[in-house]
NUTI-231924 format. One record per residue (C-alpha): z negated, x, y. Coordinates in steps of 0.2 Angstrom, whole numbers. Example, Ala and Ser with C-alpha at 12.3 -4.5 7.8 and 13.67 -1.06 7.14 Angstrom:
<atom <-39, 62, -22>>
<atom <-36, 68, -5>>
END
This chain:
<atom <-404, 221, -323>>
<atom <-396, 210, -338>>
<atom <-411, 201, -337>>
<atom <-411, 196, -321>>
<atom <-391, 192, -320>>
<atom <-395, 182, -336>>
<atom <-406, 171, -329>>
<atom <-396, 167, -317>>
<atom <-384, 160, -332>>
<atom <-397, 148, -342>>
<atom <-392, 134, -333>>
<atom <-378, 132, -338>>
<atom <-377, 140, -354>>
<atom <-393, 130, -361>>
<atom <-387, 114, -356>>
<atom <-369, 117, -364>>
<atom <-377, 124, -379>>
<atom <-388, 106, -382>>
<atom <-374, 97, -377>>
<atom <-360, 103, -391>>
<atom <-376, 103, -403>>
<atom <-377, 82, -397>>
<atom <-396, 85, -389>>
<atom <-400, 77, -374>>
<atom <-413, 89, -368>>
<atom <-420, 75, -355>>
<atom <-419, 60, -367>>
<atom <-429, 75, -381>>
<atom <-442, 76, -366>>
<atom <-444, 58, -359>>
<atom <-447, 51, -375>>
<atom <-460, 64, -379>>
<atom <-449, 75, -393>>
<atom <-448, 91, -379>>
<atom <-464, 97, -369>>
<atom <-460, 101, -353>>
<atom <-469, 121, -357>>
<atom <-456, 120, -376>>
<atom <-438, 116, -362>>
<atom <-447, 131, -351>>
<atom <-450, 143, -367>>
<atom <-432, 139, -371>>
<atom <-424, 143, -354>>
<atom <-434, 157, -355>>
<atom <-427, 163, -372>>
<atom <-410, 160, -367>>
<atom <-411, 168, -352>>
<atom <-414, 185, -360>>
<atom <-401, 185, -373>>
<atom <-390, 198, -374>>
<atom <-374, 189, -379>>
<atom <-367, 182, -368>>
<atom <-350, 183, -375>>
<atom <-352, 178, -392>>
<atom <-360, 161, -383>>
<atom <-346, 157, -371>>
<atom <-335, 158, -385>>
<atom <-344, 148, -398>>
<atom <-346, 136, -383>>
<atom <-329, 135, -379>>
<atom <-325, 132, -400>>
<atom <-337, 118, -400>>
<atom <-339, 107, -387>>
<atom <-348, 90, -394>>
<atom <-345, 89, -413>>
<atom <-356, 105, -420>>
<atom <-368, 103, -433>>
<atom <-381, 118, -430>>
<atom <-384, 131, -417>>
<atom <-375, 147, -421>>
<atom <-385, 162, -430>>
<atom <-387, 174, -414>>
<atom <-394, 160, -403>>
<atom <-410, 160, -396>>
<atom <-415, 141, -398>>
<atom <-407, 139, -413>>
<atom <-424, 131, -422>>
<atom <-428, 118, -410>>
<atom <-412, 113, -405>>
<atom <-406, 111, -423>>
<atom <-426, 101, -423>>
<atom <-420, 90, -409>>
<atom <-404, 84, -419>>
<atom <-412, 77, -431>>
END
């Protein structure tokens, strides 16, 4: 049942995470940087973690200026790929 109430979250949670990481998840896929299948395996991912708390607060510490995706995330290797 996580799962499922997860998924419900990604779109948010995703989003927020590339945003304090300074990705811009549709510039990363129009200019050919993201695949389309790579953003869909990453929803994916996010979708079934299993903490949700430790995200909402390192989201809410770091909104903008962070230099790398935290330890326990999911995406952390290709969103800390798209920074550069």
């Amino acid at each position: 049942m996580a799962v499922i109430s997860n998924a419900l979250r990604h779109p948010e949670q995703m989003p927020k995470m590339a945003s304090a990481l300074g990705v811009d998840l549709v510039r990363a896929t129009a200019d050919g940087r993201l695949r389309p299948f790579e953003r869909h395996d990453m929803a994916y991912r996010c979708s079934t973690c299993m903490d949700r708390p430790a995200c909402d607060a390192w989201l809410a510490d770091n909104s903008g200026a962070a230099e790398a995706a935290p330890a326990f995330c999911r995406n952390k290797t290709r969103l800390d790929a798209l920074r550069g």
